[in-house]
C-alpha positions in Angstrom: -261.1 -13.2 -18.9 -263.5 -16.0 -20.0 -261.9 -19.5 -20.5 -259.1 -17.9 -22.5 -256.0 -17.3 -20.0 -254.4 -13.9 -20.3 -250.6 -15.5 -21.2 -252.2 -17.4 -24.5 -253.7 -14.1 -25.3 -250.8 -11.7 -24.8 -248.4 -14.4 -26.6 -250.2 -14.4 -29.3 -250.3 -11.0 -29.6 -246.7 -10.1 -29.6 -246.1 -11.2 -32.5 -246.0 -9.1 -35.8 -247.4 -11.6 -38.2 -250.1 -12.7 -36.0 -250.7 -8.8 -35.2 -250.9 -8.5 -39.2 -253.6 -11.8 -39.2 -255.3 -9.8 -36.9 -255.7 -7.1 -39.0 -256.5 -8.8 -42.1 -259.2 -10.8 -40.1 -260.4 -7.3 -39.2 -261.4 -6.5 -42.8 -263.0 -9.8 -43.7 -263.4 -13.8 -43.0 -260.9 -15.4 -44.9 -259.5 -18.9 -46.0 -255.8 -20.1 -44.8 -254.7 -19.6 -48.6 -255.8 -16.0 -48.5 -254.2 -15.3 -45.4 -250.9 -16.8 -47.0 -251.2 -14.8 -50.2 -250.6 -11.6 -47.8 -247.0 -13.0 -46.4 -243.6 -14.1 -47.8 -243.4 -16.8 -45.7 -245.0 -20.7 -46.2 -248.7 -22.0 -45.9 -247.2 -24.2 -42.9 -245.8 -20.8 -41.1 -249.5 -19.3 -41.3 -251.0 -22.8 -40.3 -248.6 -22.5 -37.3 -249.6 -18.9 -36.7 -253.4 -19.6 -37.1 -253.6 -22.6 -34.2 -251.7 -19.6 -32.0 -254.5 -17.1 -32.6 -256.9 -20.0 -32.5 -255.5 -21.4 -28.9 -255.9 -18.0 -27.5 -259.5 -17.3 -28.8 -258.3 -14.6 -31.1 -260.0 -16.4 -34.2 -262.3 -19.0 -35.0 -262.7 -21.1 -37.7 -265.7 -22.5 -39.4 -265.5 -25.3 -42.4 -267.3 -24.1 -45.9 -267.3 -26.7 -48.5 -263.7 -27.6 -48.8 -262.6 -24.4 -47.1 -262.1 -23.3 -43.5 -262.9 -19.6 -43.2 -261.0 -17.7 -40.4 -262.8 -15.3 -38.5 -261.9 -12.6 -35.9 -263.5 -12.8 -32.3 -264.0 -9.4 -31.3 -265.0 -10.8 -27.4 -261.6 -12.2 -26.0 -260.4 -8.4 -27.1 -263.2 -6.7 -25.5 -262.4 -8.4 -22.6 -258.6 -8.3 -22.7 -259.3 -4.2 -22.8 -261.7 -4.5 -20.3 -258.9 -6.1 -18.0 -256.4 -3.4 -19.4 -258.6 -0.3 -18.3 -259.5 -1.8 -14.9 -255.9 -2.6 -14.4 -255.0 1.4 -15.2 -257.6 2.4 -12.5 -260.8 2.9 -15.4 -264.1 1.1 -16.7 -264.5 0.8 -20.3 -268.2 2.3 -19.9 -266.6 5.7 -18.3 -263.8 5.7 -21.4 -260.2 6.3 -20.5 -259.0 8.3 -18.0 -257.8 11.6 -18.7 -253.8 12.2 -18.9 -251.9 13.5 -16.1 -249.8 16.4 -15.8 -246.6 15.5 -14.6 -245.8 18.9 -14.1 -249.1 19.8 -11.8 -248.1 16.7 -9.8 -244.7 18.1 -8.8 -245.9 21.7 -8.3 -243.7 23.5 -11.1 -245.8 25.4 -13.0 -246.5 24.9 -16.6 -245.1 27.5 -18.9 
C-alpha cells in the first residue's frame, strides 16, 4: 500500500478518537484547536493523536499563517480498501461481492 505500512494504518485506526478525527476531517480542513474543541480531553492528547494519523498517512497537514490546517487523505484509504476487497476475493472496480447463503452452501433449503 504505497509507502504507508498496513500496521501504522490499521493502528491508527482502532482507535475511537482518532476514528472520530477522522470523521471530523471528513467534513472540513481544520486547525489542532478545532479538532480539540470537539473532545473532553487536552490539546496535548489530540497533538498526540494527530502525529498517529499523520505517521500513518491518514492526514496531512499544511501551515497557514500561524495555523496548521489538518486535512484528510482520502488515498492511503482507497488503497487500504483496495487491499481489503482483494483480500475477500473482489476488485474495487467490480464492487463487493455478493453475500453467500449459508444455507445454499450446506444443501438445506431455505424456508
Amino acid at each position: 500500500m504505497g509507502n504507508t505500512p498496513f500496521n501504522l494504518v490499521f493502528k491508527a485506526l482502532a482507535d475511537g478518537t482518532r476514528r472520530r478525527i477522522l470523521e471530523l476531517l471528513r467534513e472540513k480542513d481544520l486547525t489542532a484547536g478545532e479538532i480539540a474543541a470537539h473532545f473532553a480531553i487536552s490539546k496535548p492528547s489530540i497533538s498526540h493523536h494527530l502525529g498517529i494519523l499523520k505517521q500513518a498517512n491518514l492526514v496531512s497537514d499544511e501551515r497557514q499563517g500561524q495555523n496548521i490546517v489538518y486535512s484528510l487523505n482520502t488515498t492511503v484509504f482507497q488503497e487500504a480498501l483496495a487491499w481489503l476487497l482483494e483480500l475477500a476475493g473482489t476488485g474495487m472496480e467490480d464492487g463487493p461481492a455478493p453475500p453467500k447463503n449459508p444455507l445454499r452452501e450446506t444443501g438445506d433449503r431455505e424456508r
